[in-house]
N, C-alpha and C positions, 0 to 999 in steps of 0.2 A: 581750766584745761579739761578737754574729755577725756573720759576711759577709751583708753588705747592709743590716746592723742601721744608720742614720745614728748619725752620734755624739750628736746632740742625744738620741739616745731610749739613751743607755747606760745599764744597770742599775746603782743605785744599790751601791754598794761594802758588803760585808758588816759586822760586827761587827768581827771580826776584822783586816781589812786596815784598817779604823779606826785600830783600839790599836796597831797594827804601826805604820801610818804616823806617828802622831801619838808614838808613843815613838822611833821612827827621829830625826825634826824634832824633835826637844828634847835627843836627844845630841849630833845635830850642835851645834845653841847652844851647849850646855853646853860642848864643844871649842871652839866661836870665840868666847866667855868670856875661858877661860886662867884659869880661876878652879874650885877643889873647889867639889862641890855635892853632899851628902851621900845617897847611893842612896835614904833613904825622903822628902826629900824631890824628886827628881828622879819620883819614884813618883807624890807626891801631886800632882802639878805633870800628870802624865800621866793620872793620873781625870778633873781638872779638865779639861782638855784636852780628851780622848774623850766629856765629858756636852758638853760646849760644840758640839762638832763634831756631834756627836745630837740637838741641837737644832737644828741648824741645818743639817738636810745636805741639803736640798732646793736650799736657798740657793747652799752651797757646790758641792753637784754641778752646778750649773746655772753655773758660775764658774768648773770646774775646773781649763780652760786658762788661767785670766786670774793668774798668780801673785802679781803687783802688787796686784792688788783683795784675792785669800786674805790676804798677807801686812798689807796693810791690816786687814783684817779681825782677822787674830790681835791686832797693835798696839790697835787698839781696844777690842776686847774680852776678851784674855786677858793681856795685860803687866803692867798694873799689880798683877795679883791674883800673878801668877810673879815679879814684881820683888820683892814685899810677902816673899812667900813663901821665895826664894831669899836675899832680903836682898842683892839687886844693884843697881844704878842702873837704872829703865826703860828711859830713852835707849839704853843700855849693851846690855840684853838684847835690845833692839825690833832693834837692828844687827846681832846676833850674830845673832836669828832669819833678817831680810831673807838675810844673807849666807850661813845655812844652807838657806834654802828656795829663792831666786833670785827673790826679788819684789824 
């Protein structure tokens, strides 16, 4: 962000700092788990992730501070497909996320 750039007008986050971020928030889970989760698919669990967040990053940039709304937003739309996927309980994973992102 420049000096004097307001935050409402911050440049959208690159590629990169995407698949960074979005693989960062799913090791944390995967730690407040307590549970193996096999690296290809903790992998596949993070494509999903990074297309979801590329679809919607308008949305989410525009929300970036609100962590509650993000963390909402992951529970809605990406839990049950990582729940399905990890072979975890929803409920289970949706908590491990909250408690790893701070929503």
């Amino acid at each position: 962000m420049k000096i004097g750039q307001p935050k409402h007008e911050a440049p959208l986050p690159t590629a990169r700092a995407i698949r960074r971020a979005c693989q960062t928030e799913l090791y944390r889970t995967v730690k407040r788990l307590k549970q193996y989760v096999p690296a290809e698919l903790v992998k596949q669990a993070e494509e999903l992730y990074v297309r979801r967040v590329v679809g919607n990053l308008l949305w989410i940039a525009e929300n970036r501070s609100d962590r509650k709304k993000l963390a909402d937003w992951w529970e809605a739309e990406l839990s049950e497909e990582i729940a399905k996927l990890w072979n975890v309980d929803r409920a289970r994973l949706a908590a491990a996320f909250r408690d790893a992102f701070g929503g």
